[in-house]
C-alpha positions in Angstrom: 0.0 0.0 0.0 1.3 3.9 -0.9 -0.4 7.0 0.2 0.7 10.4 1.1 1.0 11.5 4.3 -0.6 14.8 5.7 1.0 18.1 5.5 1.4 20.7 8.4 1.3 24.3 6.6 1.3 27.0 9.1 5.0 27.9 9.3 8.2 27.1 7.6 10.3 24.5 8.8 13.6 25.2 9.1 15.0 22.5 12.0 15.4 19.2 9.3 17.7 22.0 7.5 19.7 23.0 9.9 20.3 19.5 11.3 21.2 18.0 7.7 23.4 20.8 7.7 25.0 20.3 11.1 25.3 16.4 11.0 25.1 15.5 7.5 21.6 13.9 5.9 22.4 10.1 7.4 23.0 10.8 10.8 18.9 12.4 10.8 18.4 9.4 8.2 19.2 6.8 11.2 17.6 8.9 13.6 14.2 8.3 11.6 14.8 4.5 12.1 15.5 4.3 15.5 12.6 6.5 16.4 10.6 4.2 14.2 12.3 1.6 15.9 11.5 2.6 19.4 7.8 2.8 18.7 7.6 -0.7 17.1 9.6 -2.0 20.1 7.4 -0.7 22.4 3.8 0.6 20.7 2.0 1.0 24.2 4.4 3.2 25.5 4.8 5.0 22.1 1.0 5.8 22.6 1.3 7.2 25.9 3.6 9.7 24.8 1.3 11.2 22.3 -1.4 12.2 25.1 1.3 15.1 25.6 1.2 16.0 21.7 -3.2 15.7 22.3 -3.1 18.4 25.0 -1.8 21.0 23.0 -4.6 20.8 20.6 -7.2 24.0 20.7 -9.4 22.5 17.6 -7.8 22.0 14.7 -4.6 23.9 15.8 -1.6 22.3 17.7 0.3 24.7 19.8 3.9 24.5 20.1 6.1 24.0 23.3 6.3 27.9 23.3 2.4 28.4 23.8 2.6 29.8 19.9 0.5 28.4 17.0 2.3 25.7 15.5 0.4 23.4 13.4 -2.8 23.4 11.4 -4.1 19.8 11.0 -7.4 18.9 9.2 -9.2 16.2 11.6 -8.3 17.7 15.1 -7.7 15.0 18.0 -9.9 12.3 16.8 -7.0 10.9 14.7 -4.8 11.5 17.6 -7.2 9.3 19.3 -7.5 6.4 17.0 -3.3 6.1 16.8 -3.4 6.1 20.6 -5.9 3.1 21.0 -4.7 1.3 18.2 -1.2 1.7 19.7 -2.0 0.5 22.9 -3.7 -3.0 21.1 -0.1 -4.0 19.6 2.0 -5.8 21.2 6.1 -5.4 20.2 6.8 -5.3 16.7 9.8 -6.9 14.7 13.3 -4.5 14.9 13.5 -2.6 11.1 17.1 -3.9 9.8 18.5 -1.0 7.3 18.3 -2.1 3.6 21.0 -0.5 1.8 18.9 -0.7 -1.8 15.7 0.3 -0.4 17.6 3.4 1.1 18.8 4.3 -2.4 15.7 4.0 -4.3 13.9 6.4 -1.2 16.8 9.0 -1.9 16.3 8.7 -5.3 12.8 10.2 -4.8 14.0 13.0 -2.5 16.5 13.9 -5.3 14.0 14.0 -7.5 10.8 16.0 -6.2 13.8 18.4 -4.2 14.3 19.8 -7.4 10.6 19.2 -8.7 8.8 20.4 -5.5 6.0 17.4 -6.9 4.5 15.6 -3.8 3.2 11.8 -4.3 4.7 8.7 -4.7 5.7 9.5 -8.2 8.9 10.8 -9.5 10.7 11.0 -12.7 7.7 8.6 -13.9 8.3 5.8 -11.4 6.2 4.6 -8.6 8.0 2.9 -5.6 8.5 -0.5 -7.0 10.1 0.8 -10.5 12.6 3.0 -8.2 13.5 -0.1 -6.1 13.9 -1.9 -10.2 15.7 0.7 -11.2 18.6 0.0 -8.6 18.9 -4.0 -8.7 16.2 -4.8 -6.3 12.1 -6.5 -6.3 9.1 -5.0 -6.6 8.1 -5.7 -3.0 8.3 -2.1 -1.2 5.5 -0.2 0.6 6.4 3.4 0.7 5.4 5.9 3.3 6.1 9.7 3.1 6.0 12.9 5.0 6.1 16.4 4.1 7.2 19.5 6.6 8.2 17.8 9.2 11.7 19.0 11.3 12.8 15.9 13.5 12.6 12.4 13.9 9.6 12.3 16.6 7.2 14.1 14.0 8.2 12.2 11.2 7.1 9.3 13.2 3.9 10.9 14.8 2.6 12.3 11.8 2.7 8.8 9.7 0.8 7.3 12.9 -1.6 10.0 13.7 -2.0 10.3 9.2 -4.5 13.2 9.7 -6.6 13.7 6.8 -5.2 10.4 5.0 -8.6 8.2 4.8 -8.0 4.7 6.0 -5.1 5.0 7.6 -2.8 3.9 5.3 0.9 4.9 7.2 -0.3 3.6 10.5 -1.2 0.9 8.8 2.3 0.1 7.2 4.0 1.3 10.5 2.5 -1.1 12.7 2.8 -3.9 10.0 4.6 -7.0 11.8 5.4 -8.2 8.3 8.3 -5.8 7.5 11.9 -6.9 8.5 13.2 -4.1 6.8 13.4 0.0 5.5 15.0 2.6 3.7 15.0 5.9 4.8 16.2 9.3 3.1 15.4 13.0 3.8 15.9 16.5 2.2 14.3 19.6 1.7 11.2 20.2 -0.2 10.7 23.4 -2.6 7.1 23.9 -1.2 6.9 22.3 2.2 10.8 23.0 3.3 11.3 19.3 4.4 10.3 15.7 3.3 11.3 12.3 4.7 10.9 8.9 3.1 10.8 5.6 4.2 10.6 2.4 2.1 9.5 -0.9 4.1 9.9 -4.5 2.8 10.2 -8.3 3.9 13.4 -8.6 2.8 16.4 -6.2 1.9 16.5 -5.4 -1.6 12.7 -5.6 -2.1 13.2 -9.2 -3.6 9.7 -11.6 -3.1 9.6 -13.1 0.7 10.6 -16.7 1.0 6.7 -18.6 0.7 5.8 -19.7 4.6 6.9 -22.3 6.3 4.7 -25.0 6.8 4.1 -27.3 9.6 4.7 -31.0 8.1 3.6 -32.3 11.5 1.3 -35.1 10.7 1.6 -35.5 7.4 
């Protein structure tokens, strides 16, 4: 499954910029993973912490830290809500490994719409799995991507929350216990300052899964 993540639009983001300028675009890169990471390790825990982003809702805005205006998101709390309870329902989720190909094709899509400014799961003509071709790999890759977004915690929180994305689609692919591994690459954005993607597969190059195990018990 692909779908596009919500955008925040109230302010430019500047943070992702300054810290891919500071330490370099794979040092943020691996911080994406381990935040990802930490939540699929422990999902319960994940969702308590978001009851601190809930309470600085007023409507549809989210205030900052600072008490200022910070965020405008489309659906309010209720999606807030729904990533909280369906958080606390998973139990501990399969570490991500990195996959070095699935990495590449994700950057190649932030090369891409960096100079663009597109948004979308399409770049240069190619949909996820055609990137992942295009550099060796399979056709089995789910792709989730945010736009605006200035550190690894949002990045995160904004694929589970997925306000205004019908069905749910990132939190979906998030909390998958399929996926053993991802790609991730970030960059600026001509339109939204800041983008991050992450590709998620079964296996490391996208290649098809090995067919299940069966139990021969019996037979």
């Amino acid at each position: 499954m692909v779908s596009l993540a919500n955008f925040d639009r109230l302010r430019p983001i500047a943070g992702l910029l300054l810290l891919l300028a500071l330490t370099g675009a794979s040092r943020f890169e691996a911080a994406v993973l381990d935040e990802l990471n930490a939540m699929r390790a422990d999902p319960g825990e994940y969702g308590e912490r978001l009851l601190d982003y809930r309470d600085r809702f007023d409507g549809l805005i989210v205030y900052g830290e600072n008490g200022e205006p910070d965020v405008q998101t489309r659906e309010g709390v209720g999606p807030v809500d729904e990533a909280i309870t369906a958080l606390r329902r998973v139990g501990p989720l399969p570490e991500l490994c990195e996959g070095r190909l699935l990495a590449l094709a994700a950057g190649d899509h932030v090369a891409a719409q960096s100079r663009s400014g597109e948004v979308g799961h399409y770049s240069r003509g190619r949909n996820p799995p055609a990137r992942l071709v295009a550099r060796g790999g399979g056709r089995y890759v789910s792709e989730v991507i945010t736009y605006g977004h200035s550190d690894p915690e949002s990045v995160i929180r904004q694929l589970l929350v997925d306000d205004g994305v019908p069905g749910r689609g990132h939190r979906f692919e998030l909390l998958s216990a399929r996926y053993r591994y991802a790609g991730v690459a970030c960059g600026p954005h001509p339109q939204w300052r800041a983008m991050c993607v992450i590709e998620l597969s079964e296996t490391p190059d996208g290649s098809a899964p090995p067919p299940p195990r069966r139990d021969n018990a019996g037979s």
